[in-house]
Backbone and ligand atoms as CSV (ligand in chain L), in Angstrom:
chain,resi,resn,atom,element,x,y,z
A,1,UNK,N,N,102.772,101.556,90.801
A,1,UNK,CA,C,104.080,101.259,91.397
A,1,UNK,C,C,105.125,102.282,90.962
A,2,UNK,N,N,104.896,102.623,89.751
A,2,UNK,CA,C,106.085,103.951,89.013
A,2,UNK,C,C,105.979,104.859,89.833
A,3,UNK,N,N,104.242,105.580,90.453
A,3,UNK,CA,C,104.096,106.685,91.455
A,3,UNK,C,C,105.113,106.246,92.727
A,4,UNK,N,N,104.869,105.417,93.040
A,4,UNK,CA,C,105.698,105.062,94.573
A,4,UNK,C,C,107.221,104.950,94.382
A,5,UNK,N,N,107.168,104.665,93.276
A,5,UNK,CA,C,109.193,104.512,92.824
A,5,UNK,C,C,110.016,106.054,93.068
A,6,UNK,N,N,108.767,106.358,92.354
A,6,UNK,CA,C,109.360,108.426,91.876
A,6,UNK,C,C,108.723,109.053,93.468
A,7,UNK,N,N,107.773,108.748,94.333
A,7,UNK,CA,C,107.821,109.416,95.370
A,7,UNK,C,C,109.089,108.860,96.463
A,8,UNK,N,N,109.378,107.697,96.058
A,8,UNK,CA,C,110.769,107.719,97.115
A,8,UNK,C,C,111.993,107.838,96.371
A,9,UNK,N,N,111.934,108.023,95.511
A,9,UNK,CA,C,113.003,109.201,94.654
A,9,UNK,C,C,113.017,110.562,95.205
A,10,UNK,N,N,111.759,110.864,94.961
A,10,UNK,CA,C,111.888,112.420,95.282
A,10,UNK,C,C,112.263,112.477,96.941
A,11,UNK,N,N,111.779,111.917,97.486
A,11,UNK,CA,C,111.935,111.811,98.662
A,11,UNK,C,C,113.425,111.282,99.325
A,12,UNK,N,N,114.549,111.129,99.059
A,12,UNK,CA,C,115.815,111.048,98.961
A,12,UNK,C,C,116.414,111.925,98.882
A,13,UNK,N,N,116.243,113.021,98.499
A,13,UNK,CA,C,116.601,114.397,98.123
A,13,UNK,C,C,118.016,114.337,97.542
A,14,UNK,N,N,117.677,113.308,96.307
A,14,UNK,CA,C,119.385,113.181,95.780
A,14,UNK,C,C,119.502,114.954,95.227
A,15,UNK,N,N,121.032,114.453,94.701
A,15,UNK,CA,C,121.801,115.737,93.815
A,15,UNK,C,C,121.346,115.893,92.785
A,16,UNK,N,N,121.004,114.887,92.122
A,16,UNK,CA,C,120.740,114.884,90.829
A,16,UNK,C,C,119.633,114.055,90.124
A,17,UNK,N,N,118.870,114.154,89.781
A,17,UNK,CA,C,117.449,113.811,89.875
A,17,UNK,C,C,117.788,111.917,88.704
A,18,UNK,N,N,117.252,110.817,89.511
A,18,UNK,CA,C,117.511,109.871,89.406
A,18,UNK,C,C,116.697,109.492,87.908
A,19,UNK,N,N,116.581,108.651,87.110
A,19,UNK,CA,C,115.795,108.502,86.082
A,19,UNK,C,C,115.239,106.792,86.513
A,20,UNK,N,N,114.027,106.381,86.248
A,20,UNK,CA,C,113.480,104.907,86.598
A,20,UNK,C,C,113.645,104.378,84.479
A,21,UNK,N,N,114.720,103.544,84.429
A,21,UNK,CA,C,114.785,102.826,83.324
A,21,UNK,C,C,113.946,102.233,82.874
A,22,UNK,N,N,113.462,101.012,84.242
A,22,UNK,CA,C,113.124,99.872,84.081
A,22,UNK,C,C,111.898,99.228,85.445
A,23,UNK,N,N,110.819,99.244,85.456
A,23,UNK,CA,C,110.434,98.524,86.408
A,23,UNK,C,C,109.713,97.543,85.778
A,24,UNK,N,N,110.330,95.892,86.456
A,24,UNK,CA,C,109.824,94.592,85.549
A,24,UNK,C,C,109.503,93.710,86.573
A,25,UNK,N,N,108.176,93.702,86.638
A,25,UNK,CA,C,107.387,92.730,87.325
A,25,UNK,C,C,106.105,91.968,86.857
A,26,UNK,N,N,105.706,90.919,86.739
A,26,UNK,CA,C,104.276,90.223,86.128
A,26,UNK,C,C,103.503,90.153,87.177
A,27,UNK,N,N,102.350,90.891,86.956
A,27,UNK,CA,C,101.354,90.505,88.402
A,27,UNK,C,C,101.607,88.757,88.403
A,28,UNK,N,N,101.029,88.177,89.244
A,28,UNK,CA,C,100.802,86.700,89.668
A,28,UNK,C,C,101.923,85.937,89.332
A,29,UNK,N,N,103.026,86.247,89.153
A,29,UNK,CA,C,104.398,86.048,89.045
A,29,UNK,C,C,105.230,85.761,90.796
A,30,UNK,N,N,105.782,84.788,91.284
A,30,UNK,CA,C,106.078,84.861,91.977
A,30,UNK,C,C,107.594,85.508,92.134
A,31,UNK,N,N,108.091,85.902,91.203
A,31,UNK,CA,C,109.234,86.270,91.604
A,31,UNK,C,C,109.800,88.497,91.919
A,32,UNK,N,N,110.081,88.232,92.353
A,32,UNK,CA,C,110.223,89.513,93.004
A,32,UNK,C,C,109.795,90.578,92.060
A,33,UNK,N,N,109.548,91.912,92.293
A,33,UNK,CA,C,109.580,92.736,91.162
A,33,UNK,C,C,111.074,93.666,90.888
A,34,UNK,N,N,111.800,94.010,89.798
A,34,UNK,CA,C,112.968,94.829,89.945
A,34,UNK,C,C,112.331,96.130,89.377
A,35,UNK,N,N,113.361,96.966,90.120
A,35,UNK,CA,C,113.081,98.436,89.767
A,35,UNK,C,C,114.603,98.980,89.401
A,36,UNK,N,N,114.647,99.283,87.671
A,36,UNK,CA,C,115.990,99.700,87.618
A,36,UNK,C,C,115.696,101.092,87.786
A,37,UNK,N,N,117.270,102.123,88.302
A,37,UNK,CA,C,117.143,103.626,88.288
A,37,UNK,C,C,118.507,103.629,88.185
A,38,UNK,N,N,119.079,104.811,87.854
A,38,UNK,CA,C,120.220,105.350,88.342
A,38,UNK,C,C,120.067,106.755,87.860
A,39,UNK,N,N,121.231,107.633,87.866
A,39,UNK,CA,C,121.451,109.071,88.162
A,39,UNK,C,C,121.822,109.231,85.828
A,40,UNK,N,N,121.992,107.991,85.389
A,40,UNK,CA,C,122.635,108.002,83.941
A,40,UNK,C,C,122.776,106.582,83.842
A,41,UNK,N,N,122.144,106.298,82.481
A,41,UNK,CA,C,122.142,104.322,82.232
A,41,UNK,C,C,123.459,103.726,82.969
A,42,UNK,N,N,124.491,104.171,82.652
A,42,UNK,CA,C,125.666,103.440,82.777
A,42,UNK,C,C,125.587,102.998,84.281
A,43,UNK,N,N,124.998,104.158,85.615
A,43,UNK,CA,C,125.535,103.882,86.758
A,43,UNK,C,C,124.133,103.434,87.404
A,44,UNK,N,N,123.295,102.825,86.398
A,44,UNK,CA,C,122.124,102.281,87.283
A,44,UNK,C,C,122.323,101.409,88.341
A,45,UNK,N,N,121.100,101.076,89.116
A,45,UNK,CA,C,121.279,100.010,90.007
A,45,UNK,C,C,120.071,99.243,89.984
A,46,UNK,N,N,119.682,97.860,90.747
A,46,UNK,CA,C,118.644,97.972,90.305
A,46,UNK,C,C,118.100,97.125,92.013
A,47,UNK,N,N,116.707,97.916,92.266
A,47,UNK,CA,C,116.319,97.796,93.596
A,47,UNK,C,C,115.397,96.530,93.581
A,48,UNK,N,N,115.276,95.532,94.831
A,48,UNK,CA,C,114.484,94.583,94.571
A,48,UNK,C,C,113.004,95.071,95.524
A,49,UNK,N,N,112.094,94.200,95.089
A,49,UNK,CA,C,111.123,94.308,96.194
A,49,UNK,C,C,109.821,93.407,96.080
A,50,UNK,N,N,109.410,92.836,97.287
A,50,UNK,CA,C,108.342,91.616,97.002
A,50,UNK,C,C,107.083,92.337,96.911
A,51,UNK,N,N,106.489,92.543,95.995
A,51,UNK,CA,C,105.146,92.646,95.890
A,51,UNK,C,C,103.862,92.193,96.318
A,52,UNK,N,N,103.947,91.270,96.550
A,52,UNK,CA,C,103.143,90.368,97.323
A,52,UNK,C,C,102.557,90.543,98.975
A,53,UNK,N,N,103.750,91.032,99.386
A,53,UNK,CA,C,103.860,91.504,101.069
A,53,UNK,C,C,102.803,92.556,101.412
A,54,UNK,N,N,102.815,93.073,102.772
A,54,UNK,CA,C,101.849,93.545,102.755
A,54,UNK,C,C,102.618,94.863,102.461
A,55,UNK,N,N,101.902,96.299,101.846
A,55,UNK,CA,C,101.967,97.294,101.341
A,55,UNK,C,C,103.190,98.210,102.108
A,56,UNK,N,N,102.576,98.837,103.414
A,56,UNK,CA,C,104.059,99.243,104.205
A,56,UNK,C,C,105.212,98.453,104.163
A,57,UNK,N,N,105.235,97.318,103.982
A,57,UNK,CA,C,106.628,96.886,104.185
A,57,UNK,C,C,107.463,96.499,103.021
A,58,UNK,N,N,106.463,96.666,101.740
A,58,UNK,CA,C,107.135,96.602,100.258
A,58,UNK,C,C,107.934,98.140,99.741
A,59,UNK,N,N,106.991,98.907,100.473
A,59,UNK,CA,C,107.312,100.402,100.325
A,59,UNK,C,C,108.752,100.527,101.132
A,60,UNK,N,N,108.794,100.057,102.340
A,60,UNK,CA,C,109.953,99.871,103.444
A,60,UNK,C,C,111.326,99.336,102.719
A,61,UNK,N,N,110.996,98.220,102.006
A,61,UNK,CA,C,111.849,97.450,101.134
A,61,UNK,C,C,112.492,98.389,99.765
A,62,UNK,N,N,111.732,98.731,99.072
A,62,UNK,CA,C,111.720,99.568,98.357
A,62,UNK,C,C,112.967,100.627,98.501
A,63,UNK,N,N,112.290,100.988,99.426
A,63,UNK,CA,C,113.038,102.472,99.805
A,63,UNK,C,C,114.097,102.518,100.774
A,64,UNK,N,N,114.589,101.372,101.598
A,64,UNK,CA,C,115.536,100.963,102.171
A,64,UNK,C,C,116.737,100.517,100.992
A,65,UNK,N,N,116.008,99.948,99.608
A,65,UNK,CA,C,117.370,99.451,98.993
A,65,UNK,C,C,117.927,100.810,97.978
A,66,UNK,N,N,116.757,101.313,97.701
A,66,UNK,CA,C,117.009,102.527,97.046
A,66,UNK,C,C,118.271,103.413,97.985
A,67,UNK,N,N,117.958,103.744,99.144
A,67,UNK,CA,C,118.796,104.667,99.756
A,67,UNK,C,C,119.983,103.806,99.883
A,68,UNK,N,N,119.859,102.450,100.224
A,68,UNK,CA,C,121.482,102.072,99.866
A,68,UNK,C,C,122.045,102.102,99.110
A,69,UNK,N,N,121.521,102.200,97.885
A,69,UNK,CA,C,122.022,102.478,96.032
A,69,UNK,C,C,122.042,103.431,95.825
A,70,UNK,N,N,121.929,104.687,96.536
A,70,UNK,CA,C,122.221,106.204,96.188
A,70,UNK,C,C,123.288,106.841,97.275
A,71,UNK,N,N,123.440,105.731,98.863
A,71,UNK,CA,C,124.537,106.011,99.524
A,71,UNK,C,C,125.854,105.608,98.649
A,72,UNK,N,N,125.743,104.141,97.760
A,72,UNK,CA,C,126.909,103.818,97.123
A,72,UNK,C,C,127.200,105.143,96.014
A,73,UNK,N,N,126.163,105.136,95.017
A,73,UNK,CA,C,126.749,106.130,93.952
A,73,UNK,C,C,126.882,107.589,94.352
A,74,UNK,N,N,126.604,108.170,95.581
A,74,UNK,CA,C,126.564,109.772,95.942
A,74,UNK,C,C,127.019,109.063,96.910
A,75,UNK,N,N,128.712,108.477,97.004
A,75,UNK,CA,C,128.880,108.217,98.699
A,75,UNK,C,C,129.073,109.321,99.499
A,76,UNK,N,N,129.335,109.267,101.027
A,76,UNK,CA,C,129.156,110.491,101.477
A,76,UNK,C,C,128.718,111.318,101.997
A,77,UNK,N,N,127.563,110.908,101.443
A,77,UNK,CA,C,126.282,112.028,102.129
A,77,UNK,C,C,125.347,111.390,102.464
A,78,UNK,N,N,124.047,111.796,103.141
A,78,UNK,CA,C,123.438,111.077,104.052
A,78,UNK,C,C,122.203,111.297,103.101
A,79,UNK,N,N,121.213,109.982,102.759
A,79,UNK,CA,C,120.335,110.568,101.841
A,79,UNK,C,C,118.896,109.803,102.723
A,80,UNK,N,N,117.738,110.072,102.955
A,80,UNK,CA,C,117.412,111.553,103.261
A,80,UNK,C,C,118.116,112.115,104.127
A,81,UNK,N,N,118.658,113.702,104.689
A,81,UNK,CA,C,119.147,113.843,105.738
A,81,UNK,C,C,118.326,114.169,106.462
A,82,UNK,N,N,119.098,113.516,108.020
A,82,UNK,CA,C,117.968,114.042,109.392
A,82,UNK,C,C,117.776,115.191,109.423
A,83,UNK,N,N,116.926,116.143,109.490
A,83,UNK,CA,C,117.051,117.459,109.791
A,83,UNK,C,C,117.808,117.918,111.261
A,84,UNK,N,N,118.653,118.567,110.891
A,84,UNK,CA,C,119.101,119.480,111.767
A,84,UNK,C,C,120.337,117.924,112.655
A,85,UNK,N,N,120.441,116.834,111.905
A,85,UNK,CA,C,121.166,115.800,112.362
A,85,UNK,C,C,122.380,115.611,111.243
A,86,UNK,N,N,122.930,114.793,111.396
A,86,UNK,CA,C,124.545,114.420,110.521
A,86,UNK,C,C,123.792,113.099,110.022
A,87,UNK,N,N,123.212,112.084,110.249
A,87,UNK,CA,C,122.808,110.815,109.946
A,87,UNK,C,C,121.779,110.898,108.970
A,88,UNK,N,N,121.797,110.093,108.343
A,88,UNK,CA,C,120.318,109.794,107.072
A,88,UNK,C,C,119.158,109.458,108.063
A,89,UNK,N,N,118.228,109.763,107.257
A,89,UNK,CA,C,116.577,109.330,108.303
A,89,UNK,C,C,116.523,107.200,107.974
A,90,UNK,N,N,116.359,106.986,108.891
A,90,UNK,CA,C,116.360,105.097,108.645
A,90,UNK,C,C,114.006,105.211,107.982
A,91,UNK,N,N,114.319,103.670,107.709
A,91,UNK,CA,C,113.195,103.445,107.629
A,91,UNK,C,C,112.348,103.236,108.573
A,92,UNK,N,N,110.776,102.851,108.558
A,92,UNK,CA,C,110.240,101.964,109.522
A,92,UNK,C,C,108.669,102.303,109.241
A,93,UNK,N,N,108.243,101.398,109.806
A,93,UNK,CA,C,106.854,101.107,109.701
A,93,UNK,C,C,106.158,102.378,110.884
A,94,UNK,N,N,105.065,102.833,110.661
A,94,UNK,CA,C,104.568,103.531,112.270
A,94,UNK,C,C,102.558,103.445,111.942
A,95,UNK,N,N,102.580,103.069,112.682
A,95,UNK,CA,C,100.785,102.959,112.527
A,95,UNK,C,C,100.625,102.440,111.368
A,96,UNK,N,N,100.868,101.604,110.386
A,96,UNK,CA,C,100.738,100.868,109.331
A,96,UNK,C,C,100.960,102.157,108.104
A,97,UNK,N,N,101.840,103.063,108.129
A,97,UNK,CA,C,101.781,103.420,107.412
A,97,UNK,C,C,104.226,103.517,107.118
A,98,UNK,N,N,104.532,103.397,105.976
A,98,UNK,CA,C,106.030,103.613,105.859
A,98,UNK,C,C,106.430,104.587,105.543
A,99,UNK,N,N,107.643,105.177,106.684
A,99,UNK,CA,C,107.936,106.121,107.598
A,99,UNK,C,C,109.266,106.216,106.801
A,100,UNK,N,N,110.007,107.585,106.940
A,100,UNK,CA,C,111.370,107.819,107.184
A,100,UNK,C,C,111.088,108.756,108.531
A,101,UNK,N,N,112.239,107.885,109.304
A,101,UNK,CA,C,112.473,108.320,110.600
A,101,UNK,C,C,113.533,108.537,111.241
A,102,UNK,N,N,114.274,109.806,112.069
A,102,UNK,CA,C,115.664,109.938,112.720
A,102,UNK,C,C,116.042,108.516,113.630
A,103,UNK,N,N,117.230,107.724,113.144
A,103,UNK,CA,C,117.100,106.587,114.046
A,103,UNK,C,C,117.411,107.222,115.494
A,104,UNK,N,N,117.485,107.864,116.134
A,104,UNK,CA,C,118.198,108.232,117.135
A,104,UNK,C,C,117.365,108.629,118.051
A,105,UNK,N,N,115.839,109.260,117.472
A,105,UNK,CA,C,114.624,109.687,117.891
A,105,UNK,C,C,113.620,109.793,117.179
A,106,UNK,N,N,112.437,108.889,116.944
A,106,UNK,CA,C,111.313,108.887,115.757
A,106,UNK,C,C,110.825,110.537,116.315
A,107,UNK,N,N,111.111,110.987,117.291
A,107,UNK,CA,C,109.849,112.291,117.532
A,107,UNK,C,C,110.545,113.058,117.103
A,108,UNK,N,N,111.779,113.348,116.768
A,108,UNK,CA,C,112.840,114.456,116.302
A,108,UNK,C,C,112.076,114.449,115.010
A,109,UNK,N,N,112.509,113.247,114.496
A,109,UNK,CA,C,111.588,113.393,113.001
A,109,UNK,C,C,111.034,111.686,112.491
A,110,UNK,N,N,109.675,112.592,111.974
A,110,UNK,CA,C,109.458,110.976,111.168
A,110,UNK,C,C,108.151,111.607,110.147
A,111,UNK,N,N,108.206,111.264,108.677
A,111,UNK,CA,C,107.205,111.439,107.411
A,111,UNK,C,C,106.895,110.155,106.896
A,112,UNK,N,N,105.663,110.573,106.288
A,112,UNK,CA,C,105.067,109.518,105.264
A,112,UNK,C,C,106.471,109.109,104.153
A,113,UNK,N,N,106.826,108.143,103.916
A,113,UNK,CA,C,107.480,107.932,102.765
A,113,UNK,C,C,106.654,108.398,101.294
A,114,UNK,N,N,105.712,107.751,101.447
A,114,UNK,CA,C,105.105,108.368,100.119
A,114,UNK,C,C,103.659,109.360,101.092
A,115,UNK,N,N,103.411,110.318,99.890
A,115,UNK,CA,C,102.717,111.447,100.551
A,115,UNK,C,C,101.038,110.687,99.752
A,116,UNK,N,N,100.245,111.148,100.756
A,116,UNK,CA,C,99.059,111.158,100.757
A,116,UNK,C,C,98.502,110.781,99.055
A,117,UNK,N,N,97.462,110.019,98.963
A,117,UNK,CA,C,97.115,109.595,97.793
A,117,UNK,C,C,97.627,108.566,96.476
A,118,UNK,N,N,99.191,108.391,96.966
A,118,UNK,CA,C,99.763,107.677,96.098
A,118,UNK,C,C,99.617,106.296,96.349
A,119,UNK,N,N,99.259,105.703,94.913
A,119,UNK,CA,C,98.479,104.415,95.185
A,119,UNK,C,C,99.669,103.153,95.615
L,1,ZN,ZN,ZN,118.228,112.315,113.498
């Protein structure tokens, strides 16, 4: 789960490279898992996400709350940016796999959220 935290970190293309504090979850635990990060302890945030769900859409979750917690602390800027667009790439599911995609046109652009192999 740390691999998938730090590939949609990296994949945000913040300013300043985010640090993961805290990720606290009990397998067979029903309650959500948290993922703390921020840019420096003080301005962490901390992302939720159900574990339980099926895989694309925890990753979706994931990385949907993340980019809202790096639009608040880097307001401003669009994180990921669309290429060659003004808007951030939105999330979404595509062939069972979780996507960042141009909302405006998935064919303009759309990537793996996490890249090949990450468990
Ligand atoms: Zn776009």
């Amino acid at each position: 789960m740390r691999l998938a935290v730090e590939a949609v970190l990296d994949g945000l293309g913040l300013p300043v490279p985010w640090t993961i504090f805290d990720i606290d979850w009990t397998p067979g635990s029903p309650l959500p898992m948290t993922v703390t990060v921020g840019p420096r302890p003080r301005e962490a945030v901390v992302a939720y996400c159900d574990p339980h769900g099926p895989w694309p859409e925890t990753v979706v979750r994931l990385a949907s709350d993340l980019q809202d917690h790096a639009c608040e602390v880097h307001w401003g800027r669009p994180f990921p940016p669309c290429p060659g667009h003004t808007h951030p790439l939105a999330t979404g599911v595509a062939g069972g796999v979780a996507v960042w995609e141009c909302p405006v046109s998935p064919r303009h652009h759309r990537s793996p959220i996490l890249p090949d192999g990450t468990p």
